[in-house]
N, C-alpha and C positions, 0 to 999 in steps of 0.2 A: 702609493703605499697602502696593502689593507692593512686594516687592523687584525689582531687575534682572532676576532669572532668570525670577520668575512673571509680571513687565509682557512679557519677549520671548516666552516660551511662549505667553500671552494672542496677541502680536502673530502669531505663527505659524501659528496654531489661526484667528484672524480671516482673514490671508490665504489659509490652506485654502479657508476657505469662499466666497471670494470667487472662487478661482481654480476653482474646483468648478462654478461658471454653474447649481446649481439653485437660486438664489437668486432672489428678483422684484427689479426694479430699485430699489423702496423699499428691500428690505433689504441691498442691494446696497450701494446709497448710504448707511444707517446705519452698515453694517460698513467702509467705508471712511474714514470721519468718527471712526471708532473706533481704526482703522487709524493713522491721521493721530498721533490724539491718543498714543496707545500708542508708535509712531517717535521722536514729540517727547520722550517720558519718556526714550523709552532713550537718546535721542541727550544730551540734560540729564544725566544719571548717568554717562554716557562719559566728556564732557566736564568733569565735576567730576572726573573720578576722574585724570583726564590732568591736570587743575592740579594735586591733591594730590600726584603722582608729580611734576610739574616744581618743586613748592616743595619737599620733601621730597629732589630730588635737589640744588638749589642749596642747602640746610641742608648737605646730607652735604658736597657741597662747599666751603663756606663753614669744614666744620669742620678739613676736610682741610688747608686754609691756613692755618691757625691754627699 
């Protein structure tokens, strides 16, 4: 399993290559299906990481009323 940093650098490194056009249309279209799958991880680990920042900040608040 990578971490966030090594899925977005992966993601970086695919788009290079994509954006670069010496690629064949095959691999073209595998590095974007790659693409796809690599956006979806990082976007998944964002968004877990923005829950545990909104539960964690309603705890800190919750304690503050106390």
């Amino acid at each position: 399993i990578m971490t966030f940093e090594e899925t977005l650098k992966k993601l970086e490194e695919v788009t290079e290559k994509l954006e670069s056009g010496d690629v064949t249309l095959d691999e073209s279209l595998r590095l974007y299906e790659e693409a796809m799958k690599l956006s979806r991880e990082c976007n998944k680990t964002l968004e877990n990481a923005k829950l545990k920042i909104k539960e964690l900040s309603e705890l800190e608040k919750g304690e503050e009323d106390e």
